[in-house]
DRENPA-3360 file (N, C-alpha, C; in nm, 2 decimals, always signed):
BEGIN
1 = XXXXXXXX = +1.25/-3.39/-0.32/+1.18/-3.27/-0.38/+1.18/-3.16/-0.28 ~ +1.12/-3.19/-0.15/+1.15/-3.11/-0.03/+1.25/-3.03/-0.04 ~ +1.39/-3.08/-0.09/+1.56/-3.04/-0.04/+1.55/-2.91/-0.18 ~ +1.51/-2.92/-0.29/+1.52/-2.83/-0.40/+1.40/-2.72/-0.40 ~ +1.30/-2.76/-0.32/+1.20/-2.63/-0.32/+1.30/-2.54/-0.16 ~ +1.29/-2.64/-0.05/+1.43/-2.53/+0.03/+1.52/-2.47/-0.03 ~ +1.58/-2.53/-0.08/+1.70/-2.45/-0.20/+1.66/-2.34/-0.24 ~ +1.57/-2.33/-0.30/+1.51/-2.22/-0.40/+1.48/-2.16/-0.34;
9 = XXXXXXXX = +1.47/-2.14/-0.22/+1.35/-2.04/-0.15/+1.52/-1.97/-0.05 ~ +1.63/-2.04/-0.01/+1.72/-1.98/+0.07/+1.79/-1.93/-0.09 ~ +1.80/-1.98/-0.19/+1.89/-1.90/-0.28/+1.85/-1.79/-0.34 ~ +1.70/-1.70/-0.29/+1.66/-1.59/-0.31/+1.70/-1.52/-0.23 ~ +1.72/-1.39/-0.30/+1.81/-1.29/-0.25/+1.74/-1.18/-0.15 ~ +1.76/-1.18/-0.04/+1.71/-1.09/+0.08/+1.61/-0.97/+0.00 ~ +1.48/-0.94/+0.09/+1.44/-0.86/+0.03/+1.51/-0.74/+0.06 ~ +1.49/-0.64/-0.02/+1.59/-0.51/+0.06/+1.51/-0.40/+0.11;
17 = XXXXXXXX = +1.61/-0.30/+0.23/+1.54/-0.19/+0.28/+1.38/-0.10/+0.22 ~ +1.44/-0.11/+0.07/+1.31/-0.05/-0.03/+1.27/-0.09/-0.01 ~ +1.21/-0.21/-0.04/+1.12/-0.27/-0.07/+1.01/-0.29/+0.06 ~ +1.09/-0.30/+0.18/+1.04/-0.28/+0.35/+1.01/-0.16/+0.33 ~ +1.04/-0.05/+0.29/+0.99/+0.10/+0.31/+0.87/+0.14/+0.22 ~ +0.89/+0.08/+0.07/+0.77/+0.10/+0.00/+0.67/+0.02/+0.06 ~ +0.60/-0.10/+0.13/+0.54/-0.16/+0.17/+0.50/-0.08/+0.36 ~ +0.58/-0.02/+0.39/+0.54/+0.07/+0.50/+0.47/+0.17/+0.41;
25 = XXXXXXXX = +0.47/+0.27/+0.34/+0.45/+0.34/+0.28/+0.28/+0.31/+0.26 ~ +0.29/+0.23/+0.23/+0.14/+0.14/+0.18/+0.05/+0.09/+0.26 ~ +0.10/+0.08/+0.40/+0.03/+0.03/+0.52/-0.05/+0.11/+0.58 ~ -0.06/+0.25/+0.57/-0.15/+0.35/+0.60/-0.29/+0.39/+0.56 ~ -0.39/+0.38/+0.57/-0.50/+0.37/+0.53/-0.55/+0.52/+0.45 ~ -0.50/+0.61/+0.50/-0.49/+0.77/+0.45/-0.41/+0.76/+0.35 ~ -0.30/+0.72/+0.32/-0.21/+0.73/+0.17/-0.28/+0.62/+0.05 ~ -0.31/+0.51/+0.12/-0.35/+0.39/+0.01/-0.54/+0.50/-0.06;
33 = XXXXXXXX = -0.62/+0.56/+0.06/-0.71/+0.67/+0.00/-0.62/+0.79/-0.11 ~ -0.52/+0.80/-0.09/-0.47/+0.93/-0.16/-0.45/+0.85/-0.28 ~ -0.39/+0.76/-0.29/-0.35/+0.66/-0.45/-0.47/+0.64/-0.53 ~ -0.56/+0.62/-0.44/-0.72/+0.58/-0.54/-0.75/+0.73/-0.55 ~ -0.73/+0.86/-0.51/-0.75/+0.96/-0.54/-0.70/+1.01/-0.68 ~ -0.56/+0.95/-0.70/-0.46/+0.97/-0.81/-0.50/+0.88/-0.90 ~ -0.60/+0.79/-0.89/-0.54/+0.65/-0.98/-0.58/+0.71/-1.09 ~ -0.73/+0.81/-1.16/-0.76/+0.83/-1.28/-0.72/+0.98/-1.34;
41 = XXXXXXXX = -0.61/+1.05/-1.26/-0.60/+1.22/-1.25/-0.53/+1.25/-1.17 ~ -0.40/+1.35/-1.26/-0.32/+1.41/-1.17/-0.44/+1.52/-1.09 ~ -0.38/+1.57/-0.95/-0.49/+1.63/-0.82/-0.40/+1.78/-0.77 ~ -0.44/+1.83/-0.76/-0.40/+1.94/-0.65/-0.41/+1.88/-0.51 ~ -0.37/+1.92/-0.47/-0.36/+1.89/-0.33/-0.48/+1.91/-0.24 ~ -0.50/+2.06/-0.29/-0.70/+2.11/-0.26/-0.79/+2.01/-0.30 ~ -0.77/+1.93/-0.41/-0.85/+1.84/-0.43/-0.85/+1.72/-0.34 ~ -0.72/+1.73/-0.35/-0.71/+1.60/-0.26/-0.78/+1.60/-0.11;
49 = XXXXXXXX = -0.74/+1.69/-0.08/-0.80/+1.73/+0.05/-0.95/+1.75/+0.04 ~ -0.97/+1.80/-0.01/-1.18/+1.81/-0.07/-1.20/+1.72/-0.06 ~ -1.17/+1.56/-0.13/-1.20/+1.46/-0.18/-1.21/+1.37/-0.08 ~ -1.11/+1.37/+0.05/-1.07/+1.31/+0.13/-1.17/+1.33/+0.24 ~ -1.19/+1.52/+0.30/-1.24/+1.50/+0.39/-1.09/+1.54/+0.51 ~ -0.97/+1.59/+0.46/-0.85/+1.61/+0.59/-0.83/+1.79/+0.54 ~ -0.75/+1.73/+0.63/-0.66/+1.89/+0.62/-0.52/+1.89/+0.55 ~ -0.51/+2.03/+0.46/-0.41/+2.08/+0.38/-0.25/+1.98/+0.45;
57 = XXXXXXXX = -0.22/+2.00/+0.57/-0.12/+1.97/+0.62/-0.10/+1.84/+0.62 ~ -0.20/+1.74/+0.62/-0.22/+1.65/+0.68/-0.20/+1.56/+0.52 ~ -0.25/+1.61/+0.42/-0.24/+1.55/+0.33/-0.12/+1.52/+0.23 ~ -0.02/+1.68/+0.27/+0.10/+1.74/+0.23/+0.21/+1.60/+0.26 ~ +0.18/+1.60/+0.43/+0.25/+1.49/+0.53/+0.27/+1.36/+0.44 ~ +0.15/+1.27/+0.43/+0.13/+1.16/+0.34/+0.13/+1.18/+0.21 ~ +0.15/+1.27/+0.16/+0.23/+1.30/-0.01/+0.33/+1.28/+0.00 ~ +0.45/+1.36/+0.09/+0.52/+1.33/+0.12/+0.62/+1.17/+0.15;
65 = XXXXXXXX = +0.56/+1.12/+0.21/+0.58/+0.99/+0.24/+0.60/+0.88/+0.07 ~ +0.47/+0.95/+0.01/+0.42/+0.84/-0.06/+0.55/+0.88/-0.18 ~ +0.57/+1.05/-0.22/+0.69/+1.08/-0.27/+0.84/+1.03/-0.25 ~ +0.90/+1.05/-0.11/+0.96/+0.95/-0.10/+1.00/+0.80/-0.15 ~ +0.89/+0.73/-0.16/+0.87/+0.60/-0.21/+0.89/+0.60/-0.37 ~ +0.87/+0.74/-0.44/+0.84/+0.70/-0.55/+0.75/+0.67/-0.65 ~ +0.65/+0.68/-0.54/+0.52/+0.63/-0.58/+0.45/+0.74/-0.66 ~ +0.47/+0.86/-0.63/+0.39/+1.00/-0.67/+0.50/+1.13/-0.70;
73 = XXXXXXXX = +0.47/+1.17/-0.81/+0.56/+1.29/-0.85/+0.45/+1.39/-0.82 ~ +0.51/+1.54/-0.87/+0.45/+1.65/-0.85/+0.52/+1.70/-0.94 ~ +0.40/+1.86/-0.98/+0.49/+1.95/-1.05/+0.42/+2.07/-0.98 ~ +0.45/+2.19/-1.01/+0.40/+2.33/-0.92/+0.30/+2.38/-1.07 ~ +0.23/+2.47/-0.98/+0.18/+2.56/-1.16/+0.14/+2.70/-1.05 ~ +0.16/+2.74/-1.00/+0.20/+2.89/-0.94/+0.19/+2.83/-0.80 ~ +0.04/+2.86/-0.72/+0.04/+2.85/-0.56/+0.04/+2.66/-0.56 ~ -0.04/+2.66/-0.67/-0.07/+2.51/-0.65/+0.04/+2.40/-0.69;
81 = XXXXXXXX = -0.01/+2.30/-0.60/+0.12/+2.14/-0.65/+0.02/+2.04/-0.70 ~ +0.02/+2.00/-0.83/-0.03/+1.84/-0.85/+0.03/+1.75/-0.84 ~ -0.01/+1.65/-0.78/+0.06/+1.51/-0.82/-0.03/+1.41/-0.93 ~ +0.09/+1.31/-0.95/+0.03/+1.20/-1.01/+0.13/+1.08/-0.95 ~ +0.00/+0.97/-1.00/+0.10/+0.83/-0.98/+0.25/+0.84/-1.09 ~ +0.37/+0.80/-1.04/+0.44/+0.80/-1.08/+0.49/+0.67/-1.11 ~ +0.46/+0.51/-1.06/+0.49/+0.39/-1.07/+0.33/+0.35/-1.05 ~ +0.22/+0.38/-1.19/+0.09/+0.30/-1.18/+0.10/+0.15/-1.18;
89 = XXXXXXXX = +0.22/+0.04/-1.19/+0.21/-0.09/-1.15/+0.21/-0.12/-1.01 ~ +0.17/+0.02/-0.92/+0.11/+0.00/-0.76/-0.01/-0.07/-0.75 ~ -0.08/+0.00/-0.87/-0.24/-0.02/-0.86/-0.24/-0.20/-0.85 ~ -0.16/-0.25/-0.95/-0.15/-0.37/-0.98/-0.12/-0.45/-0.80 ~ -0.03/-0.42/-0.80/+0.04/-0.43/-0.63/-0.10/-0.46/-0.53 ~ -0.16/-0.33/-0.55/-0.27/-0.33/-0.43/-0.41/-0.41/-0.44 ~ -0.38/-0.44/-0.63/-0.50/-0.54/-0.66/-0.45/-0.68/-0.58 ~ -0.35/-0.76/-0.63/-0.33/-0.84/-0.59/-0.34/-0.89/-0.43;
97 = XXXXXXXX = -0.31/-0.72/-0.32/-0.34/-0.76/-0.22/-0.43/-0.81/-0.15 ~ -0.56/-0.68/-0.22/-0.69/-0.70/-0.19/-0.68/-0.83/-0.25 ~ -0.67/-0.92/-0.34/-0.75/-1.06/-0.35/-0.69/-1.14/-0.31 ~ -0.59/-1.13/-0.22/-0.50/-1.22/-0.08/-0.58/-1.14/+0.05 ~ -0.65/-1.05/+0.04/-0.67/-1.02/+0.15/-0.85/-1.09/+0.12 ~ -0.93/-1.09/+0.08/-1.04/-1.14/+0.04/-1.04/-1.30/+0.02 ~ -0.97/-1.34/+0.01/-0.93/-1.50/+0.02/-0.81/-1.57/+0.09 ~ -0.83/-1.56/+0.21/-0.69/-1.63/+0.29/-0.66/-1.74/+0.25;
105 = XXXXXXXX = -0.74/-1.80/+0.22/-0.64/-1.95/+0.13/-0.71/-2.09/+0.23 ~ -0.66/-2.23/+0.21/-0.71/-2.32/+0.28/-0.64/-2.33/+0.40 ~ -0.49/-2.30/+0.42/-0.43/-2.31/+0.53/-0.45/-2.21/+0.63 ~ -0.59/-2.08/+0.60/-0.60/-2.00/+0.72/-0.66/-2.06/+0.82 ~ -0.65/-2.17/+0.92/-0.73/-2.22/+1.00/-0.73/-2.13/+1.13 ~ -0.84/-2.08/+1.17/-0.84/-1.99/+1.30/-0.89/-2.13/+1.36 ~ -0.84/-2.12/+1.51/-0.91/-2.23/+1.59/-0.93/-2.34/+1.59 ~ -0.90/-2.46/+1.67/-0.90/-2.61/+1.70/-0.97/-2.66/+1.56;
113 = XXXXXXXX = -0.97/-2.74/+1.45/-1.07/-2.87/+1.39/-1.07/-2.95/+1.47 ~ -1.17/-3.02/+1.38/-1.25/-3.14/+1.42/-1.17/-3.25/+1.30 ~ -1.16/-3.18/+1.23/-1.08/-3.24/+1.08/-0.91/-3.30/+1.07 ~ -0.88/-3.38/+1.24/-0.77/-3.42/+1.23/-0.64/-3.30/+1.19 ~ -0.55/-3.31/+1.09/-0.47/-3.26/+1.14/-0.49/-3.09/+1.07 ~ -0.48/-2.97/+1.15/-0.50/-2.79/+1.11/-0.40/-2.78/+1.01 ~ -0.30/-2.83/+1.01/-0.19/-2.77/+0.89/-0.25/-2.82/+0.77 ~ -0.22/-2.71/+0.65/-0.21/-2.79/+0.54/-0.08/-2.82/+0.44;
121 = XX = +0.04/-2.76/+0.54/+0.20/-2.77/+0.53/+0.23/-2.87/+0.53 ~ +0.19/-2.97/+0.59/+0.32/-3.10/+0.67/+0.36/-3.17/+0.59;
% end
């Protein structure tokens, strides 16, 4: 059974560059605030920056990024730019993190047991 769960796991297909770039994209503590800013309303940028607490530039930068990815469109309406989520199955994405990040599982053993053997792999 060992030999076909190996199997399965080398006969998946490499993840690709995207997918390493959208997941950088995401690693930033300032962009993942800008998503929850977007999650219920397209924003101005002014807003965004109001809401945040940064600067005009600073927030453009990590729009930026997050556009690249895909993650957030824009449209203009004279001086101003709004965005919105543009792929809302992120939210979904970052739920799922937070409750892997809120529950490491049985195999997170930090430090020596007393409990014979730390793995729960072997």
């Amino acid at each position: 059974m060992e030999a076909t769960a190996h199997a399965s796991i080398t006969s998946t297909p490499v993840m690709s560059t995207d997918l390493a770039t959208l997941f950088k994209a995401l690693a930033h503590p300032k962009r993942l605030a800008i998503l929850e800013t977007l999650r219920d309303a397209e924003r101005c940028v002014c807003e965004i920056e109001e809401a945040l607490g940064l600067r005009q530039a600073y927030v453009s930068q990590q729009l930026t990024v997050l556009r690249e990815t895909g993650l957030v469109c824009y449209r203009k309406d004279g001086w101003n730019v709004y965005y919105r989520i543009a792929r809302p199955e992120v939210y979904t994405l970052l739920e799922m993190a937070a409750a892997i990040d809120n529950n490491p599982g049985d195999c997170a053993v930090i430090g020596p047991t007393d409990e014979g053997d730390p793995t729960c792999c072997s």
